[in-house]
ZADO-1210 file (C-alpha; in nm, 4 decimals, padded with zeros to 6 digits):
<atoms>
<atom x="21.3445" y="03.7495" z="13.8991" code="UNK" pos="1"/>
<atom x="21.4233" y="03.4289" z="13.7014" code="UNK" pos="2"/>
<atom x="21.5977" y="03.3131" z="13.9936" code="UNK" pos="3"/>
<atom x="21.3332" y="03.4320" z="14.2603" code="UNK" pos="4"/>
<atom x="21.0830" y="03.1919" z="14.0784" code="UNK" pos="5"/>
<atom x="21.2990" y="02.8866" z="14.1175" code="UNK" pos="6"/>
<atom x="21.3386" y="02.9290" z="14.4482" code="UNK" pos="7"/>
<atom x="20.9840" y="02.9459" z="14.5507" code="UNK" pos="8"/>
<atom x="20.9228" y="02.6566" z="14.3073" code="UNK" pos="9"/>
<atom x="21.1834" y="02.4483" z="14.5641" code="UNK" pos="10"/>
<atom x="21.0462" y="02.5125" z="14.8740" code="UNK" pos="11"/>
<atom x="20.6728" y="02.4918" z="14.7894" code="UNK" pos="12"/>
<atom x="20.5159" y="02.1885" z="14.9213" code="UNK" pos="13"/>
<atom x="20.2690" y="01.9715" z="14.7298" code="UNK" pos="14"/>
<atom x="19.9507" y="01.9481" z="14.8625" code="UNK" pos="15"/>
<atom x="19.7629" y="01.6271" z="14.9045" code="UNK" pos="16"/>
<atom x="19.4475" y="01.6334" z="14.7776" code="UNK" pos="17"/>
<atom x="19.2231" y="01.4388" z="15.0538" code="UNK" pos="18"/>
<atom x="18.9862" y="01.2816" z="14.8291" code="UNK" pos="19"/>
<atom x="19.3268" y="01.0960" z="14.6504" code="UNK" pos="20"/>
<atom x="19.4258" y="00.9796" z="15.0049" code="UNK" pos="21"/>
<atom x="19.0924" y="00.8368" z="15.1042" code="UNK" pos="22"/>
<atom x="19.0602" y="00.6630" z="14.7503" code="UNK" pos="23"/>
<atom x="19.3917" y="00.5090" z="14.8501" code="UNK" pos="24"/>
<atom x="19.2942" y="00.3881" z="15.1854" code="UNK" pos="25"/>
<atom x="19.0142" y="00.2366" z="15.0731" code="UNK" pos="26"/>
<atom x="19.1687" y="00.0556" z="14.7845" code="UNK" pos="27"/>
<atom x="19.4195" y="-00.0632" z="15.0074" code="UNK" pos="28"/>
<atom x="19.1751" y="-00.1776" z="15.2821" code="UNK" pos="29"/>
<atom x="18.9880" y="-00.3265" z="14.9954" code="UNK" pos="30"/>
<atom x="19.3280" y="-00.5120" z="14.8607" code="UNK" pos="31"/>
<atom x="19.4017" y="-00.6701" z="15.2021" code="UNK" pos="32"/>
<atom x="19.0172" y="-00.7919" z="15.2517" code="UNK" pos="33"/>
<atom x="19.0710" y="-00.9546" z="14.8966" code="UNK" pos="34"/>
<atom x="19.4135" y="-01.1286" z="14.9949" code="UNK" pos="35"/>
<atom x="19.2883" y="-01.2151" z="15.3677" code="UNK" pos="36"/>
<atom x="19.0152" y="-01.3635" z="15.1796" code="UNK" pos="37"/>
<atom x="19.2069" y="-01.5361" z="14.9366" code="UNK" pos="38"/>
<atom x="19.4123" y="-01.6545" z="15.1713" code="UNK" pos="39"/>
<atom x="19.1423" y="-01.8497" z="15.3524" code="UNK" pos="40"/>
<atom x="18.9900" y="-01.9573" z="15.0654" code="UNK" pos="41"/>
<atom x="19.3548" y="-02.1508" z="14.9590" code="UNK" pos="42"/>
<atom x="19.3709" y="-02.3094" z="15.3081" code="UNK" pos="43"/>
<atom x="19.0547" y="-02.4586" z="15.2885" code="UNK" pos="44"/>
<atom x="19.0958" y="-02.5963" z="14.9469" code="UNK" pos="45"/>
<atom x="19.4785" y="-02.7087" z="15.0947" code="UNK" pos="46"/>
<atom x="19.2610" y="-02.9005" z="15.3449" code="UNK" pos="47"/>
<atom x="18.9925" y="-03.0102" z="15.0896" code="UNK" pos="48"/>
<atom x="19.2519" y="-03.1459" z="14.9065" code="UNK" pos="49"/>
<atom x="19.4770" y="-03.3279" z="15.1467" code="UNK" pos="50"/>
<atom x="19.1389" y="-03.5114" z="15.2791" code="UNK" pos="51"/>
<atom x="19.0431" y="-03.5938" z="14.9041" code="UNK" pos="52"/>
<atom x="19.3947" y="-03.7641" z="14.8597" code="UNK" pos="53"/>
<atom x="19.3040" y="-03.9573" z="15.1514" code="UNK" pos="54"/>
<atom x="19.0243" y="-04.1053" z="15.0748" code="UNK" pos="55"/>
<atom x="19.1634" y="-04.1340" z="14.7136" code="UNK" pos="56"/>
<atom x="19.4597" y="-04.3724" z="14.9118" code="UNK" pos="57"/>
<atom x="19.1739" y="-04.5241" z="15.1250" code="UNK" pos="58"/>
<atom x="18.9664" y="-04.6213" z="14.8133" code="UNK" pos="59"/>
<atom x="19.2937" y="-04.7861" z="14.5996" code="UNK" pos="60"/>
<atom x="19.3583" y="-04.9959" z="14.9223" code="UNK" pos="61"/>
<atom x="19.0005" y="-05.1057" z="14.9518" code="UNK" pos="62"/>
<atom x="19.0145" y="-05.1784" z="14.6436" code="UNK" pos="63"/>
<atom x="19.3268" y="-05.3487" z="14.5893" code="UNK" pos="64"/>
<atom x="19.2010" y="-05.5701" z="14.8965" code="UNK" pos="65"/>
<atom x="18.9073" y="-05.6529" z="14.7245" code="UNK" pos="66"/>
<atom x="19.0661" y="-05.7474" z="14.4040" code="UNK" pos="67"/>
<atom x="19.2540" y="-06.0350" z="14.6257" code="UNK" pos="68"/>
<atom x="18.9403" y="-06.1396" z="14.7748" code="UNK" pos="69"/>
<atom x="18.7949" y="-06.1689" z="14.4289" code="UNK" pos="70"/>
<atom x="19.0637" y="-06.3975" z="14.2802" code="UNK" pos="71"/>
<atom x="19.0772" y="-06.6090" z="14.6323" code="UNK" pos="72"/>
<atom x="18.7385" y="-06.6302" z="14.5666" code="UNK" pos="73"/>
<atom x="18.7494" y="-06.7698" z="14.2332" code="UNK" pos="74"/>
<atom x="18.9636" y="-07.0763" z="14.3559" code="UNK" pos="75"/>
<atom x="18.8429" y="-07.4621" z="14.3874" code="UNK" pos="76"/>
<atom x="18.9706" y="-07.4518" z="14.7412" code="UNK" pos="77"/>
<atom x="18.8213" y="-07.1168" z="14.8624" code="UNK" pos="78"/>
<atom x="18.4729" y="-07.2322" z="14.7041" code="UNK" pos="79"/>
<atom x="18.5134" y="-07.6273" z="14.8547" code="UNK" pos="80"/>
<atom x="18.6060" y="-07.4647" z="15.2364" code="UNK" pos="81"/>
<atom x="18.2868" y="-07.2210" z="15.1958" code="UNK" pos="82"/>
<atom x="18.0505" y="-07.5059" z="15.0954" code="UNK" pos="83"/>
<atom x="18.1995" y="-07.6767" z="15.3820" code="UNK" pos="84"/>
<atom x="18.1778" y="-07.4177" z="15.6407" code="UNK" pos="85"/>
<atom x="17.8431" y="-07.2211" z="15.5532" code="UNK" pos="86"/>
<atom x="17.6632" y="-07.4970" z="15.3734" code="UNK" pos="87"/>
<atom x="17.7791" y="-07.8118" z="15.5532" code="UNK" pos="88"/>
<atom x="17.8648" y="-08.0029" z="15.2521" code="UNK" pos="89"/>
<atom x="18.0737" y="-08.3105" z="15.2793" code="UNK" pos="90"/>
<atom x="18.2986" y="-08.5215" z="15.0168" code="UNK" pos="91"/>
<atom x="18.1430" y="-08.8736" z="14.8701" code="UNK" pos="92"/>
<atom x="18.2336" y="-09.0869" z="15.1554" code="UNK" pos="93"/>
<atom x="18.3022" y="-08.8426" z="15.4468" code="UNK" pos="94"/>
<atom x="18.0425" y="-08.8223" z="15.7529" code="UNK" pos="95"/>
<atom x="17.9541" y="-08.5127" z="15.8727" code="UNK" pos="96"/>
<atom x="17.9934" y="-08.4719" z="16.2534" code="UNK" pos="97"/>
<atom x="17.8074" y="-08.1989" z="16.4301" code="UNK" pos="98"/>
<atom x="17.8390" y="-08.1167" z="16.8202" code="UNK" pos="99"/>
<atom x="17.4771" y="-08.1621" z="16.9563" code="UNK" pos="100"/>
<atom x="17.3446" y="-07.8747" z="17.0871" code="UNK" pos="101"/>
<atom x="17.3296" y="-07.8313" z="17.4765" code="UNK" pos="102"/>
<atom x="16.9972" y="-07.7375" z="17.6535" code="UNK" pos="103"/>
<atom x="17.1288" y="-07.5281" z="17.9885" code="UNK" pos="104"/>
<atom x="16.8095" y="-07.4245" z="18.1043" code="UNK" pos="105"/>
<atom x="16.8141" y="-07.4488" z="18.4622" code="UNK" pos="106"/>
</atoms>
């Protein structure tokens, strides 16, 4: 009988319970809405992240530009060639010569 009883111990089949199968789906359908999620979420930042470093170059450059502009600025030369352009200042002895201004009305 011994051996009777380990033969019928062979061939029976395990049943699934349904309720652990549906628990399974759904924490596997639950898993891959997490990752999908996830997933999107990391692309965006990806983007995010790529534009930041952009403007990050953008700014250095703007600011590296302005830095020159700053020290050009702070030079007798710069300063005498805006007083002469935008103020209209001359040296001691020079005469300054303006076009006249032309009256096409017809």
């Amino acid at each position: 009988m011994a051996l009777g009883n380990k033969a019928y111990t062979r061939k029976r089949k395990r049943k699934k319970n349904p309720l652990v199968v549906l628990l399974l789906g759904i924490a596997l359908m639950l898993a891959g809405t997490w990752s999908y999620q996830l997933l999107q979420m990391n692309q965006a930042m990806e983007q995010r992240k790529a534009e930041l470093l952009q403007q990050k170059a953008d700014y250095i450059a703007e600011n590296a530009e302005l830095r020159e502009e700053i020290e050009r600025l702070n030079t007798p030369s710069y300063i005498e060639q805006l007083a002469r352009d935008k103020l209209g200042l001359v040296r001691k002895g020079e005469i300054l010569i303006a076009p006249k201004e032309s009256d096409q009305d017809p």
